[in-house]
C-alpha positions as CSV (number, residue, x, y, z in Angstrom):
1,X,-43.4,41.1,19.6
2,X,-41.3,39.0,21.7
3,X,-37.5,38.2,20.7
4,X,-38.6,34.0,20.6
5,X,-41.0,34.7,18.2
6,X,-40.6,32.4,15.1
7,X,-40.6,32.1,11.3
8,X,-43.5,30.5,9.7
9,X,-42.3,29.9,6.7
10,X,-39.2,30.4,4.3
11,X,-40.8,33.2,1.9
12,X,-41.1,35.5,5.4
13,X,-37.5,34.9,5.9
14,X,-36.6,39.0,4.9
15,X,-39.7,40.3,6.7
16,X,-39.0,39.1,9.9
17,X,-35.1,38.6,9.8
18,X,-35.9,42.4,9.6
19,X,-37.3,42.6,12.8
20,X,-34.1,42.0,14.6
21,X,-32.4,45.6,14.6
22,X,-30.4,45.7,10.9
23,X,-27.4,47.8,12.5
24,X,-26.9,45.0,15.2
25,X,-27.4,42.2,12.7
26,X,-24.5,43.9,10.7
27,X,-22.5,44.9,13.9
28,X,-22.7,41.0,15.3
29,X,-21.5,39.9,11.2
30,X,-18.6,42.5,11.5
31,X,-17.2,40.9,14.9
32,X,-17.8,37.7,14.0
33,X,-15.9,38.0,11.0
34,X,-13.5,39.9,12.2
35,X,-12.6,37.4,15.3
36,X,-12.7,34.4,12.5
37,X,-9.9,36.5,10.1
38,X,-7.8,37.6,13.3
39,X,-7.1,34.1,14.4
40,X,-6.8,33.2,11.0
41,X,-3.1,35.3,11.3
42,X,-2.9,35.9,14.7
43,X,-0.8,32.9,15.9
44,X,1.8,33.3,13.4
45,X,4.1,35.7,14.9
46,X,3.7,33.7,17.8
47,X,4.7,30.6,16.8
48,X,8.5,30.5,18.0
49,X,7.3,31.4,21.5
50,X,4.7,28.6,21.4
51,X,7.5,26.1,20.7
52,X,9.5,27.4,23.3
53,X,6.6,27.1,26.0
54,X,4.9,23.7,24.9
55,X,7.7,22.0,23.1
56,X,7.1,20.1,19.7
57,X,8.9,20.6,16.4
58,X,8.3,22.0,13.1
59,X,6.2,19.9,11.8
60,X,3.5,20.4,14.9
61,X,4.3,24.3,14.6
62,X,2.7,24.2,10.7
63,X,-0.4,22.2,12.1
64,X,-1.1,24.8,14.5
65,X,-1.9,27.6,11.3
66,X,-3.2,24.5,9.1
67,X,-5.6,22.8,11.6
68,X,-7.8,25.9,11.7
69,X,-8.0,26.7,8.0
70,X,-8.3,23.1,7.1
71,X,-11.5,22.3,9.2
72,X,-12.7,26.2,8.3
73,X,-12.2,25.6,4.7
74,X,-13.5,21.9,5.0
75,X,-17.0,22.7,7.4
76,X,-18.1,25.7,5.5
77,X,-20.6,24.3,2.9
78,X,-22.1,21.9,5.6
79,X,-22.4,25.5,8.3
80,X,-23.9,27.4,5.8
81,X,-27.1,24.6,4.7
82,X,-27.1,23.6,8.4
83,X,-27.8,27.5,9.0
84,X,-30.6,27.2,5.9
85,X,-32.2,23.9,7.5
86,X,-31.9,24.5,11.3
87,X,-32.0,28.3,11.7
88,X,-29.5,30.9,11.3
89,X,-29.3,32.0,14.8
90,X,-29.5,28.5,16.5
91,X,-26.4,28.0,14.4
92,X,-24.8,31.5,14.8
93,X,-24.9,30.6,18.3
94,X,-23.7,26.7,17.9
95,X,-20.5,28.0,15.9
96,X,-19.9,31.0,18.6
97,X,-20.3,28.6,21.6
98,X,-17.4,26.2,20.0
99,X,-15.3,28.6,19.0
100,X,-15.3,30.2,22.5
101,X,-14.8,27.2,24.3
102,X,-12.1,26.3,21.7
103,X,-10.4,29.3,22.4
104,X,-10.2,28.5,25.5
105,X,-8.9,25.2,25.8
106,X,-6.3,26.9,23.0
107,X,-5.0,29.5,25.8
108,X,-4.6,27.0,28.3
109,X,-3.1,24.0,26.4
110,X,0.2,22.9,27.5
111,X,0.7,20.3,25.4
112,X,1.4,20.7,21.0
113,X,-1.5,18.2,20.8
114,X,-4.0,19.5,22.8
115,X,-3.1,23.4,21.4
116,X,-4.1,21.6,17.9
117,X,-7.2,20.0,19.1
118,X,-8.2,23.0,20.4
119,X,-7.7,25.0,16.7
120,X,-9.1,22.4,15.1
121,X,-12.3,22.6,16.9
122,X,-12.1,26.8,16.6
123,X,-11.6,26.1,13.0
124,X,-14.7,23.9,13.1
125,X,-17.0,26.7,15.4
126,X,-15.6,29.3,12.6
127,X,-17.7,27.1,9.8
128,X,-20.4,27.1,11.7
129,X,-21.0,30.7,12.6
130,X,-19.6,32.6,9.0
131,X,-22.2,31.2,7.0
132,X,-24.8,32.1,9.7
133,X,-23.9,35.6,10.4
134,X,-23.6,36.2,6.4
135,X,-26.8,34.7,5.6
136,X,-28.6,36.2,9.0
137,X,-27.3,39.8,7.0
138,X,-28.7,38.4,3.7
139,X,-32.1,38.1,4.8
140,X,-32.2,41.4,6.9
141,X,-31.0,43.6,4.5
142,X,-32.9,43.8,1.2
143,X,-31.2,43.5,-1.8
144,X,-29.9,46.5,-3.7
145,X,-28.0,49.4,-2.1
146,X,-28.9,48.4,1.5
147,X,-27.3,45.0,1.0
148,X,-24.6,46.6,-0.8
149,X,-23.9,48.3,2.4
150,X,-23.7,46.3,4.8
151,X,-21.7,43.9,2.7
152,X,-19.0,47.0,2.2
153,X,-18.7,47.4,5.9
154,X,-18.1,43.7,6.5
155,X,-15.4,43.1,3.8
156,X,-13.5,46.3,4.9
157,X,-13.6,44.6,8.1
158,X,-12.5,40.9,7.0
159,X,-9.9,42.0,4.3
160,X,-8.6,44.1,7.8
161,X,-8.7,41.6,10.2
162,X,-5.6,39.2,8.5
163,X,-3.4,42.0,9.1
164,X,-4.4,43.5,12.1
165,X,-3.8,39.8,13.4
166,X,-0.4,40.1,12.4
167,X,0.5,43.1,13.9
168,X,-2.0,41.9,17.6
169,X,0.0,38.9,17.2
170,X,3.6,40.5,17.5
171,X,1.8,42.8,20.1
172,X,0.8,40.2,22.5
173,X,3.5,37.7,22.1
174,X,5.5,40.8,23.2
175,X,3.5,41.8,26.2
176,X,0.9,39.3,28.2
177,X,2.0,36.4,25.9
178,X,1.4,34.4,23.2
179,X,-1.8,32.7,24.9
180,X,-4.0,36.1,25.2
181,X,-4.0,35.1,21.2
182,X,-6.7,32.8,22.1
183,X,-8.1,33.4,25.2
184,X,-9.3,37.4,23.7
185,X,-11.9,35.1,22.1
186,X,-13.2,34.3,25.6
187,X,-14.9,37.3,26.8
188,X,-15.3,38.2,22.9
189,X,-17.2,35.0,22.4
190,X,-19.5,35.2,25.7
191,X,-20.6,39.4,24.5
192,X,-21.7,37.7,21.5
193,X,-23.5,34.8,22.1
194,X,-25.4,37.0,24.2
195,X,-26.5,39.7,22.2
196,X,-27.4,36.8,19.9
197,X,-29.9,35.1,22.0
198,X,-31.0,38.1,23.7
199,X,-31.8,40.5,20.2
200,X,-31.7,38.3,17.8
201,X,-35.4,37.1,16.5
202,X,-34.7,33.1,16.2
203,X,-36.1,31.4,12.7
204,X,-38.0,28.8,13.3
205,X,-37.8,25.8,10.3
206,X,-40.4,23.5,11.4
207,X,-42.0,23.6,7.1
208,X,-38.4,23.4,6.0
209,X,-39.0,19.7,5.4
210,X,-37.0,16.9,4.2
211,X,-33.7,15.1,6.0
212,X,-30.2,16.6,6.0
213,X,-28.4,15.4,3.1
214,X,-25.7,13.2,5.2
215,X,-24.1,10.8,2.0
216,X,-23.7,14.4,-0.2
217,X,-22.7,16.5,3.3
218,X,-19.9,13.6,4.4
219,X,-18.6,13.1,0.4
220,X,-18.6,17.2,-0.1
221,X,-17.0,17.7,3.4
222,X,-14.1,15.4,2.7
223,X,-13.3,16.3,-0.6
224,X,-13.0,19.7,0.5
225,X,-10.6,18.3,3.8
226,X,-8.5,16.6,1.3
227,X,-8.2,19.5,-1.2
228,X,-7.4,22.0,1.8
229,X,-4.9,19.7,2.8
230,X,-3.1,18.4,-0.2
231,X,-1.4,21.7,-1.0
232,X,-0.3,21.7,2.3
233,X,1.1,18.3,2.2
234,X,2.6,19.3,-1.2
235,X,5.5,22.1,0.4
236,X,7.2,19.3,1.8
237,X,6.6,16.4,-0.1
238,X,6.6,18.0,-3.7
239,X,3.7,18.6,-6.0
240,X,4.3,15.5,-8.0
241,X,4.8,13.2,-5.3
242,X,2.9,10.1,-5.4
243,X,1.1,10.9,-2.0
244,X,0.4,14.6,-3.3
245,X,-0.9,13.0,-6.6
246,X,-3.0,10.9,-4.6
247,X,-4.4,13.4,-2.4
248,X,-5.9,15.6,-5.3
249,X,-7.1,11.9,-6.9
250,X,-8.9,11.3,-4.0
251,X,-10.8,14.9,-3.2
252,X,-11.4,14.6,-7.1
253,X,-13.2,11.2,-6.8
254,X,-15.1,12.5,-3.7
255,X,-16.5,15.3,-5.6
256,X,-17.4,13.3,-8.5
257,X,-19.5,11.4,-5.6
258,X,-21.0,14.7,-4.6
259,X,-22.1,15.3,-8.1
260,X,-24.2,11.5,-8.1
261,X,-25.3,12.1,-5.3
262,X,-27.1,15.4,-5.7
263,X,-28.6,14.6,-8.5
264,X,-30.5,11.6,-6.9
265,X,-31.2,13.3,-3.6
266,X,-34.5,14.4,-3.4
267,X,-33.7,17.1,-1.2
268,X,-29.4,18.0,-2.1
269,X,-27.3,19.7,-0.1
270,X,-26.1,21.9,-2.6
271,X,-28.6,21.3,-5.5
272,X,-27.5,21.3,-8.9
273,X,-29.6,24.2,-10.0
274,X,-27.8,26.8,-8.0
275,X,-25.4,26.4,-10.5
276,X,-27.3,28.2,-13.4
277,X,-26.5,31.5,-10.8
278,X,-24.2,32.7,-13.4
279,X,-23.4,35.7,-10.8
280,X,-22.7,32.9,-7.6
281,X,-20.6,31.0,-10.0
282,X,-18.7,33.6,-11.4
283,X,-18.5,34.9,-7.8
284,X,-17.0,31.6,-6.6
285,X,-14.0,31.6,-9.3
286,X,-13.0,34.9,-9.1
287,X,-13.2,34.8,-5.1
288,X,-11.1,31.4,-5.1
289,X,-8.3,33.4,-7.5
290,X,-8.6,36.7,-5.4
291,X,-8.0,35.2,-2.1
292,X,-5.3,33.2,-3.4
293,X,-3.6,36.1,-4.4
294,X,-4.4,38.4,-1.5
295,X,-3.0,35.7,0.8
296,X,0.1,34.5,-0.9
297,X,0.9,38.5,-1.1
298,X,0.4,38.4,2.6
299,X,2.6,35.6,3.1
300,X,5.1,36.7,0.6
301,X,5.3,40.4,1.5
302,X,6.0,39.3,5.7
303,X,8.5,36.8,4.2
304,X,10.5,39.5,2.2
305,X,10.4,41.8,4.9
306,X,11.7,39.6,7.3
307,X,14.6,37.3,5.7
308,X,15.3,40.3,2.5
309,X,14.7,43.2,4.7
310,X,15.6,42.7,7.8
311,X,12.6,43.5,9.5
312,X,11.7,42.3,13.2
313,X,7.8,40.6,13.4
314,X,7.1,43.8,14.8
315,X,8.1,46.4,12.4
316,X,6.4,43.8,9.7
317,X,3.4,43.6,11.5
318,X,3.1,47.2,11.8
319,X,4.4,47.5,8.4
320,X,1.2,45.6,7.0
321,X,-1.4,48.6,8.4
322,X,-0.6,50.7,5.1
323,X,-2.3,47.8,3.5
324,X,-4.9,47.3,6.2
325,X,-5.9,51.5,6.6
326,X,-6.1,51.5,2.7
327,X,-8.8,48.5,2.6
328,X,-11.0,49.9,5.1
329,X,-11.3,53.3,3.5
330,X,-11.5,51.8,0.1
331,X,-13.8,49.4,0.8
332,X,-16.3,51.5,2.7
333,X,-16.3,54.2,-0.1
334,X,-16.3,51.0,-3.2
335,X,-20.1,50.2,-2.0
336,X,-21.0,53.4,-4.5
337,X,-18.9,52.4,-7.2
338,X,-20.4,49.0,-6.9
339,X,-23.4,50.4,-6.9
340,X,-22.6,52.8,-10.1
341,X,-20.2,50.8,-12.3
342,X,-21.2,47.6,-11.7
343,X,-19.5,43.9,-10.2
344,X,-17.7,43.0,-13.0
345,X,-15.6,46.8,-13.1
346,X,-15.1,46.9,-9.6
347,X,-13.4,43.4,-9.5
348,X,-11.7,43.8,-12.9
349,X,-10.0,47.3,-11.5
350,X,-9.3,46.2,-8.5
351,X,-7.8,42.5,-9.2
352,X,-5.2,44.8,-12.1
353,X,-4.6,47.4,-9.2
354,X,-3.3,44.3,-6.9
355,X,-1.8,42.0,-9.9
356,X,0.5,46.0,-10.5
357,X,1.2,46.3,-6.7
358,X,2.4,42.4,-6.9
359,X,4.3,43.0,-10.1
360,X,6.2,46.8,-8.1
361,X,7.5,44.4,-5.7
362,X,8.7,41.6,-8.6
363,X,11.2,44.2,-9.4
364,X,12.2,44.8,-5.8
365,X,16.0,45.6,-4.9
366,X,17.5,43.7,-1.8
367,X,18.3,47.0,0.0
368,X,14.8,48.5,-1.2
369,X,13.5,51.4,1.2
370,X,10.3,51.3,2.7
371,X,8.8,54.4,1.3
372,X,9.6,54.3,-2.3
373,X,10.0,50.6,-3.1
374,X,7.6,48.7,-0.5
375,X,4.9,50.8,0.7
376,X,3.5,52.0,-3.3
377,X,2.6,48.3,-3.4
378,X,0.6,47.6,-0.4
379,X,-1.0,50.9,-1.2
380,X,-2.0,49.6,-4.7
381,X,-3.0,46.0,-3.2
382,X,-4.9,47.9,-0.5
383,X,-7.1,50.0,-3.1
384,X,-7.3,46.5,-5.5
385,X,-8.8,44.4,-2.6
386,X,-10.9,46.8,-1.2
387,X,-12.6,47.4,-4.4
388,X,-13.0,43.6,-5.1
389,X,-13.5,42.3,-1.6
390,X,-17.4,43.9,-1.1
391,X,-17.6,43.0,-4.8
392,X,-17.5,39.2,-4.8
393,X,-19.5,39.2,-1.8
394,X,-22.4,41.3,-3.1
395,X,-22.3,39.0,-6.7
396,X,-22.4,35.9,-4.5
397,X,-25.8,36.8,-3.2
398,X,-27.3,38.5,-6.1
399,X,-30.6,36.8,-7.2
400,X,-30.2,34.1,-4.3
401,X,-33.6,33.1,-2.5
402,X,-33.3,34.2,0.7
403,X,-34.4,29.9,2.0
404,X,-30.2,29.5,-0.1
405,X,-28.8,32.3,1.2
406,X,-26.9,30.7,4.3
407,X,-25.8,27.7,1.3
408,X,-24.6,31.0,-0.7
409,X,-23.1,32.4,2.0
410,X,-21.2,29.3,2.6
411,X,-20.0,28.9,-1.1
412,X,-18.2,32.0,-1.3
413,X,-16.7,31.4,1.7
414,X,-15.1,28.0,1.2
415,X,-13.9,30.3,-2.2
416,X,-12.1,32.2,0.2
417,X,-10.8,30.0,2.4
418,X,-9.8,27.3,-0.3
419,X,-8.4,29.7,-2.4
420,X,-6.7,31.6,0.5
421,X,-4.9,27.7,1.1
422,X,-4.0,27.1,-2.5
423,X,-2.7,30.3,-3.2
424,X,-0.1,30.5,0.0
425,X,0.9,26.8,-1.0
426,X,1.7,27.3,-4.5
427,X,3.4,30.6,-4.0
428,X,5.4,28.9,-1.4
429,X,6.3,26.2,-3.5
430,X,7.5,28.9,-6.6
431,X,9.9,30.6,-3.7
432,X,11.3,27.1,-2.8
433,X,12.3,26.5,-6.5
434,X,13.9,29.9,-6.7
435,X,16.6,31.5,-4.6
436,X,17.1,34.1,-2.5
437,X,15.6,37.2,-3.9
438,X,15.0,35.8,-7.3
439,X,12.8,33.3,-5.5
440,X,10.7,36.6,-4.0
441,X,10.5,38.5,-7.9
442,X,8.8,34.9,-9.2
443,X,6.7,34.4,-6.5
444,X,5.3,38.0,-6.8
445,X,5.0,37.7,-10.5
446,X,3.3,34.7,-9.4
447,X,0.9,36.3,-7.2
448,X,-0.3,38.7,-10.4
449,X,-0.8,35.9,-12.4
450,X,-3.5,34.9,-10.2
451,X,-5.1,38.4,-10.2
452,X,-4.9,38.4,-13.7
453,X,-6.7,35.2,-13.7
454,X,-9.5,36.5,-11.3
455,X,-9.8,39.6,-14.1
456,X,-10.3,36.9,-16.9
457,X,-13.2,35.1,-14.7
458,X,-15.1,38.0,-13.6
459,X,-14.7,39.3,-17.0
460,X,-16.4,36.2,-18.2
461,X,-18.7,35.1,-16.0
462,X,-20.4,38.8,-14.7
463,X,-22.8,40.4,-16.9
464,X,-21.7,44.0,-17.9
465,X,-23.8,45.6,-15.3
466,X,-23.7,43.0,-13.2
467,X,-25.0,44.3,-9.1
C-alpha cells in the first residue's frame, strides 16, 4: 500500500492511522513536543544578550517569552479541530513548515520587532502541529496499555524539554550565541517535515462534511488571546487595574459568545457534548492547576537561585536537571502505575509530592545549601510531575472518538499552556507583594496551593479507577 493512500471515512481512522509505523508516529510526537517545550524556555537565559545585540528595552524583552505562549496558548483549540477536519498530517506538516521558517526568520532578526514577529508566528506553527502529532498518536495507538505507553514516553519528554531549554539556553548563549536558540529549529524542522510526508499515511477527510466553524473559531480564539494575555498585562499594571479588569471582562464576554454560538452551529467547533467527558473535563482542570504550578515552580525556583542564591544562569540551568533526570525516569516507569492504580491516584500522589517539594522550599534559608535544602525539592517535584504529567494526558483521551481526538488533544493542551501562563503570572505577582526572601516562602506556599487545588479536582472529577 502506497504511503498517499487515504482514509475513507472517520470510523477507519485507528485502522489505518495504524499503518504508518507506531514507533515513528511516537518518535515524530516526542520531537515535536520536545522542540515546542524547548523554545518555550530556551530564550530566557538569553535574553540580556539579545538586548545587547538588537537593542530594545524591557518591555520588548518580556514580549519576546510572551509572544510565543500567547499565540500557542491562543491557536491551540482551532490546530487541534483543523487537524480533525483537514487531516492530521496535512496539518502536522502546516504547523512544522511555520515553525521552521519562523525559526528562522527568529535567528536572523536584527531588529526587537522582527525577532517578535518571528516568535509570534513559531508560537502560531507550535498550535498547529501539538494537536496534530497528539491526535496522529491517538488514533495509532489503541486505547489501553498501548496508548498508555506512548503517552508516558511523550510526557517524560515534554515535562523535560522546559528545563533542558534552560540549561541549552545558558549553553548556547555561552558558546555559538544566542541565535543558534532558533535557528536548531532549522535543520530540526526540515528532518521532520520529511519523515512526515515521506512515512506518514495522509488522512484523507473528503466525508468529514460540513464548514469550519469560523464565528465559534474567531470568538474562542480571542477569548483565549485575551485570557493568555491579561495575566501578563496584570505584573505591571496590577490585577485590579481597570485595563486588567477589563481584559478578563472581555475574554469572559467572548466565551459567553462561544457558548451561543455552539449551541446553534450545526456543525461546532467544540460541541457542547464533549463536555459530558467527565474524564476530558476533569482532565482539563487538573492540567490547567498542574501546569500552573509546575511552571511558576520553574520560574520561582531559577529566580531563588539566581538573586537568593547567587547562582550564575549556568549553574541554575544545570541545577534544574535533578528535576529534569527525575521526570524522565518517573514518568517512563508511572505508565504501570497508571495502568494499576488508576488516573485519579496517580495525579492525587503526584500533585501532594509537588505541593511538599514546593512547601521544602517555603521554609528555605537565604544561605540554604544545595544538597540538603534545594535539591530534596526538585527531587520531590520531579517524582510529583512525572507521575501526573502521563496522567492528565492519558484521562484527556479516555473514551474520546478517535474523529475528536485532535479537538481533545487540543483541549488539554490549551490547559497546559493557559495554565502554565496564569500560574507564572500570579506567582509573580505574590513575590512582588512580598519582599526579599519572604516574597520566595509565599510564592512557594503559593505554588502548593495550586497542587492542592489540582488534588481537589482530580479527586472530584475522575472515577476511582479512572484509565
Amino acid at each position: 500500500m502506497s504511503h498517499t493512500e487515504t482514509l475513507t471515512s472517520t470510523s477507519t481512522d485507528g485502522e489505518t492511522a495504524r499503518r504508518s509505523k507506531p514507533a515513528l508516529v511516537l518518535a515524530l510526537t516526542c520531537a515535536t513536543t520536545a522542540m515546542v517545550g524547548l523554545d518555550t524556555a530556551i530564550v530566557n537565559v538569553a535574553l540580556p544578550s539579545i538586548q545587547r545585540d538588537i537593542g530594545g528595552g524591557y518591555g520588548a524583552l518580556q514580549w519576546v517569552v510572551v509572544a510565543y505562549g500567547l499565540l500557542l496558548g491562543g491557536f491551540l483549540l482551532l490546530g487541534g479541530r483543523l487537524a480533525d477536519r483537514l487531516g492530521r498530517r496535512r496539518i502536522l506538516v502546516a504547523g512544522l513548515a511555520l515553525f521552521t521558517v519562523a525559526s528562522l526568520a527568529a535567528g536572523a532578526a536584527h531588529d526587537p520587532g522582527l525577532l517578535i514577529a518571528a516568535r509570534a508566528a513559531q508560537g502560531l506553527g507550535a498550535a498547529l502541529l501539538v494537536p496534530a502529532a497528539l491526535s496522529l498518536l491517538a488514533v495509532t495507538f489503541p486505547e489501553g496499555r498501548e496508548r498508555h505507553r506512548a503517552l508516558a514516553v511523550v510526557a517524560a519528554v515534554d515535562g523535560a524539554a522546559g528545563a533542558v531549554g534552560v540549561v541549552l539556553s545558558g549553553l548556547l548563549t555561552a558558546g555559538p550565541g544566542w541565535r543558534w536558540a532558533f535557528l536548531i529549529n532549522v535543520p530540526a524542522g526540515l528532518l521532520l517535515i520529511t519523515l512526515a510526508t515521506v512515512f506518514l499515511v495522509a488522512d484523507r477527510v473528503a466525508e468529514r462534511s460540513g464548514r469550519l466553524d469560523v464565528a465559534g473559531a474567531t470568538t474562542v480564539t480571542g477569548a483565549l488571546l485575551l485570557f493568555v494575555y491579561a495575566p501578563h498585562h496584570a505584573t505591571g499594571h496590577g490585577w485590579t487595574a481597570a485595563s486588567t479588569l477589563a481584559l478578563f471582562a472581555a475574554a469572559a464576554a467572548l466565551l459567553a459568545a462561544f457558548v451561543l454560538i455552539e449551541r446553534r452551529s450545526p456543525d461546532p467547533l467544540l460541541p457542547l457534548s464533549t463536555l459530558r467527558n467527565r474524564p476530558l473535563v476533569a482532565a482539563n482542570l487538573t492540567g490547567f492547576l498542574a501546569f500552573g504550578a509546575l511552571m511558576a515552580f520553574i520560574f520561582i525556583g531559577s529566580l531563588l537561585m539566581q538573586q537568593i542564591l547567587g547562582y550564575s544562569p549556568a549553574m541554575t540551568g544545570l541545577a534544574w536537571l535533578a528535576t529534569t533526570v527525575t521526570i524522565v525516569a518517573v514518568a517512563m516507569a508511572g505508565e504501570g502505575l497508571v495502568a494499576r492504580a488508576g488516573v485519579r491516584v496517580s495525579l492525587v500522589i503526584g500533585l501532594l509530592l509537588l505541593a511538599v517539594g514546593a512547601l521544602w522550599l517555603a521554609r528555605v534559608p537565604a544561605d540554604a545549601s544545595y544538597v540538603t535544602d534545594v535539591l530534596p525539592a526538585f527531587l520531590l517535584a520531579g517524582v510529583g510531575f512525572g507521575l501526573c504529567g502521563p496522567a492528565v494526558q492519558m484521562g484527556a483521551l479516555t473514551g474520546v472518538d478517535q474523529s475528536a481526538a485532535g479537538l481533545a488533544s487540543g483541549l488539554i493542551e490549551t490547559a497546559r499552556e493557559v495554565g502554565g501562563a496564569a500560574g507564572v503570572a500570579a506567582v509573580s505577582a505574590v513575590l512582588v507583594a512580598g519582599s526579599g526572601l519572604d516574597g520566595f516562602r509565599a510564592g512557594f506556599a503559593f505554588v502548593a496551593i495550586l497542587a492542592v487545588l489540582g488534588v481537589v479536582t482530580a479527586v472530584v472529577g475522575f472515577g476511582r479507577r479512572a484509565r
